[in-house]
C-alpha positions in Angstrom: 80.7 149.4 26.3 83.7 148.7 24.6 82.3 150.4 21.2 81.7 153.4 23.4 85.3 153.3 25.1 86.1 153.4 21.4 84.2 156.1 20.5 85.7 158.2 23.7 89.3 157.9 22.5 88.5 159.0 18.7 86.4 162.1 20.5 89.4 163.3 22.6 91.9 162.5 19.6 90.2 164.6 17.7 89.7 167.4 20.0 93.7 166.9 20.7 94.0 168.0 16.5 91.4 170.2 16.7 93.7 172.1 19.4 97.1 171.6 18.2 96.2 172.8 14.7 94.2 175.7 16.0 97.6 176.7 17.9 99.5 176.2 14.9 97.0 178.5 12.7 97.0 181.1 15.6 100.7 180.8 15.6 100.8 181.5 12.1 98.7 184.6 12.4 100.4 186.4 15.1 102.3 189.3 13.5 106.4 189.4 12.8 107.8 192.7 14.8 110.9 193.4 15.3 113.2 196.2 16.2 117.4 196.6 14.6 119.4 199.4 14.5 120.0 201.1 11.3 123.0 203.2 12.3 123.3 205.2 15.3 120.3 206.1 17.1 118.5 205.8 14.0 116.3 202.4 14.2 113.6 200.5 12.1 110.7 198.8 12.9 109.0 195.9 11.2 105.4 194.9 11.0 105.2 191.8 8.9 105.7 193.1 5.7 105.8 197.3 6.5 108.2 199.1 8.3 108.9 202.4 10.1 111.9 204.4 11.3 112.4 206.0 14.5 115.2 208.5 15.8 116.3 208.3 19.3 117.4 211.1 21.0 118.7 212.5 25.3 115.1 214.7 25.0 112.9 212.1 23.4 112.1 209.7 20.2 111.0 210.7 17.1 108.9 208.0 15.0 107.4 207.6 11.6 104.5 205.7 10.5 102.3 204.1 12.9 101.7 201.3 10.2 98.3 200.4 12.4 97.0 200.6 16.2 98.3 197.5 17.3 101.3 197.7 15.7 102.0 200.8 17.4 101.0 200.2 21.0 103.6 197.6 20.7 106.1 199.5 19.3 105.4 202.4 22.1 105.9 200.1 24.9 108.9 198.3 23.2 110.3 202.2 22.9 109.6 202.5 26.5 111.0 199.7 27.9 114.2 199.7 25.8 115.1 203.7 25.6 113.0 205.2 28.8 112.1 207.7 26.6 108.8 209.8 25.7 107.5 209.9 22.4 107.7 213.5 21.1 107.2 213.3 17.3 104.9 211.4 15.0 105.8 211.9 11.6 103.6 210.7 8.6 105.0 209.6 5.1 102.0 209.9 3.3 98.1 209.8 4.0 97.5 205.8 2.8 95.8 203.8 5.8 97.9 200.9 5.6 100.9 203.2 7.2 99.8 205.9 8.9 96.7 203.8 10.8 97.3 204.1 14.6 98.8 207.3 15.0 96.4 207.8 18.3 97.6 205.3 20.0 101.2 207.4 20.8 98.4 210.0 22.8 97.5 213.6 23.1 100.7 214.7 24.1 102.7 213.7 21.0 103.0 216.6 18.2 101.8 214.7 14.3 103.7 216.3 11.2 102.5 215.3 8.1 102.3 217.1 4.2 99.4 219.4 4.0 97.7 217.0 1.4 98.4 214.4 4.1 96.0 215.7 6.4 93.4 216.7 3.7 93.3 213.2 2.7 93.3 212.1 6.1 90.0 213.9 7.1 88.3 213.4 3.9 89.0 209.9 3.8 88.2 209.6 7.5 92.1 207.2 8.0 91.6 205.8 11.5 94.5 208.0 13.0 95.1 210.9 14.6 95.1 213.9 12.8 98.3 215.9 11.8 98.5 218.8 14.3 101.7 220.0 12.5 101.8 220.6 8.3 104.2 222.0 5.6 104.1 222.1 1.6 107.7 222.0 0.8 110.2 220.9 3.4 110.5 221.2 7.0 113.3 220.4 9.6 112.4 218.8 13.2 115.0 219.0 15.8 114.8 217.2 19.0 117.9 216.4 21.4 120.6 217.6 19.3 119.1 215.6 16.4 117.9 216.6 13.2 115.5 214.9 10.8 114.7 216.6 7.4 111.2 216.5 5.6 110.9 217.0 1.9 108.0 216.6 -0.5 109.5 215.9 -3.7 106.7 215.9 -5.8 104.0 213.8 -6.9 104.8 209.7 -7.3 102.6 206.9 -5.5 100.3 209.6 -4.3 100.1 212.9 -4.2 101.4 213.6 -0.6 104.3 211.3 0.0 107.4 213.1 2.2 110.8 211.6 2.3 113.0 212.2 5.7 116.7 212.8 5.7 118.3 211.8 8.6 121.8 214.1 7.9 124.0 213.1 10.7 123.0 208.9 10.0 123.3 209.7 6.2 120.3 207.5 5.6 116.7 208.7 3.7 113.0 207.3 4.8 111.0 206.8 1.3 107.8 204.8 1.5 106.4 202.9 -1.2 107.2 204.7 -4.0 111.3 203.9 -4.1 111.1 199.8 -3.6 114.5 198.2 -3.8 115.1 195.9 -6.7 111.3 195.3 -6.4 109.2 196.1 -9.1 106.3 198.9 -8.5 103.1 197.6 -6.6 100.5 195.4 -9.1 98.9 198.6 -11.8 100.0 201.7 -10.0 97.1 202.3 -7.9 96.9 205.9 -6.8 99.8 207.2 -9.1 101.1 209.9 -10.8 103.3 209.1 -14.0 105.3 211.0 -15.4 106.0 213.1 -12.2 106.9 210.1 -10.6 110.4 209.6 -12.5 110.5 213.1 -11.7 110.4 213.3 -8.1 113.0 210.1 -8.1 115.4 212.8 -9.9 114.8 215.0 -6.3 115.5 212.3 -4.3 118.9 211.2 -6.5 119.9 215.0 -5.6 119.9 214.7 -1.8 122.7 213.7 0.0 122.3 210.4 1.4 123.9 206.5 1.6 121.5 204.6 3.2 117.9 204.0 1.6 115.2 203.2 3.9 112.1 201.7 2.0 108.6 201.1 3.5 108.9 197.4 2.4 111.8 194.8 2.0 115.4 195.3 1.7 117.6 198.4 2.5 119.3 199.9 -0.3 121.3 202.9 -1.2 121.2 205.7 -3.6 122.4 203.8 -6.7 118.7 202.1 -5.9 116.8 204.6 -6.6 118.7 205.3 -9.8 117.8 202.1 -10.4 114.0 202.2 -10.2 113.9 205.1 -12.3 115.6 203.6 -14.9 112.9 200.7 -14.5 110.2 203.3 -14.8 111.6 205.2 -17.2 112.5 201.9 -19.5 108.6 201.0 -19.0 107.3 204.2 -19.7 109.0 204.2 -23.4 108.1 200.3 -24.1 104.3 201.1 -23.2 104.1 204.0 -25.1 106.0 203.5 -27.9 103.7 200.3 -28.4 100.9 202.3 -27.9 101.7 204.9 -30.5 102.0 201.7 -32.8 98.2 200.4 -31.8 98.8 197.6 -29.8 96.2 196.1 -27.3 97.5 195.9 -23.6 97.4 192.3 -24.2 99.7 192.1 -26.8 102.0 194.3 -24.8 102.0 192.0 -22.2 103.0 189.2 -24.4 105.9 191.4 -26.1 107.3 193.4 -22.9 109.6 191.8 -21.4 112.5 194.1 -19.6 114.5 191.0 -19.0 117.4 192.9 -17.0 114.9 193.1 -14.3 113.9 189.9 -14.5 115.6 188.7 -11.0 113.8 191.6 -8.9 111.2 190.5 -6.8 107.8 189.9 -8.0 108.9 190.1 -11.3 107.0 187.8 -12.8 103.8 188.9 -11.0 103.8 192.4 -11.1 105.5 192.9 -14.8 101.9 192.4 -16.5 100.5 194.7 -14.2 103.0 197.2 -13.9 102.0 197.5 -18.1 98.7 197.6 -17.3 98.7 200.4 -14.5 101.5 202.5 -16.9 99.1 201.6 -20.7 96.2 203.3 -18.4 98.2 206.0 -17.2 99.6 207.3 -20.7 95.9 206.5 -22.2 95.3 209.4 -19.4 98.3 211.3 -20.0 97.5 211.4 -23.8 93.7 212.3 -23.6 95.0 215.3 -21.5 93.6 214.6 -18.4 
């Protein structure tokens, strides 16, 4: 009897740690959102790691990238609750599933801009969203309650599709993914276009602007981008100019080093692959295709 009495309390300790660490896990798995103002009316959403802008205005609220279903219910009802607003706009930066997922859930009555390659890439991919209603090849201005968001395509960079949106009276610019602030370029490029890329960074420097809104981390500002074009462009010539003189990509990796970037983030795990996604992309570039 006692053995068994024993046995009882080691059962329901361990169903105890079974619980509390089960919390903790679940704890750890539930998402980070949060709302802050940017300036003005002009706010931005996080997601865990992604993020979203949206402009608030006396006839409605304008937002940009969904990020994903549940993300977005949240963020509707969070919009509702805080503003007492309806959702007029939906605007997409590009067609990738990992932003624009969710679009649906804002409903039938909200009007979806996106590029026109947006939208083709969007059915052809079959993205779970809601397709663009709304689409434009070179720029486009939406106005809503005295309030004026511009959209540009500014040429092909992470995809061929992506849209920047000025926000004139806030002064600040929405670039996803393919402007990262003192952050080096996603693992080997997927999905890219170089040497347009460096190009279309040129566009963006042109536009009139002080606060950089990325798709991930940090704000920045327009010496940023400046910045991550000269990180590009600095890449571009190591890789090929090693090329030309018949090293392997592992060698290149080994002799590359671009030490005044070495304190952005993910330096030290994106560096090899950044040489490996641009070594691929001049082998391309060079066999004319």
């Amino acid at each position: 009897m006692r053995n068994f009495s024993k046995l009882l309390i080691i059962v329901k300790v361990l169903i105890l740690l079974t619980l509390i660490l089960g919390g903790v896990t679940f704890a750890q798995q539930e998402p980070k959102r949060n709302i802050t103002k940017i300036t003005g009316d002009l706010y931005r959403f996080q997601n865990n790691f992604h993020y979203s802008v949206f402009l608030v205005t006396p006839e409605g609220v304008i937002v940009t990238d969904p990020i994903n279903a549940e993300a977005a219910g949240w963020l509707k009802a969070e919009i509702t609750k805080r503003f007492n607003q309806p959702i007029k706009y939906l605007i997409y930066s590009h067609d990738h599933r990992d932003h624009v997922a969710g679009g649906e859930v804002f409903g039938d009555t909200v009007l979806t801009i996106a590029h026109e390659n947006t939208k083709s890439a969007i059915i052809g991919e079959k993205r779970p969203t809601a397709v663009p209603q709304i689409t434009f090849l070179d720029s486009m201005t939406v106005e809503l309650g005295g309030k004026t968001v511009e959209l540009s395509y500014v040429g092909r960079n992470h995809s061929n599709n992506s849209v920047v949106m000025r926000f004139p009276a806030e002064r600040a610019l929405f670039a996803v993914d393919f402007i990262p602030v003192k952050e080096l370029a996603y693992r080997n490029f997927p999905d890219a276009y170089i040497p347009d890329w460096m190009e279309s960074l040129k566009r963006v420097e042109a536009m009139d602007f002080d606060i950089l809104v990325p798709g991930h981390g940090s704000l920045g500002n327009k010496a940023d981008v400046r910045a991550f074009r000269d990180y590009l462009e600095e890449l571009h010539a190591a890789v090929l100019e090693q090329a030309r003189a018949g090293k392997s990509l592992e060698e290149m990796q080994q002799s590359i080093q671009l030490e005044k970037y070495k304190e952005w983030f993910r330096y030290e795990e994106f560096l090899p692959l950044n040489i490996e996604g641009m070594y691929s992309r001049i082998n391309l570039h060079r066999r004319g295709n």
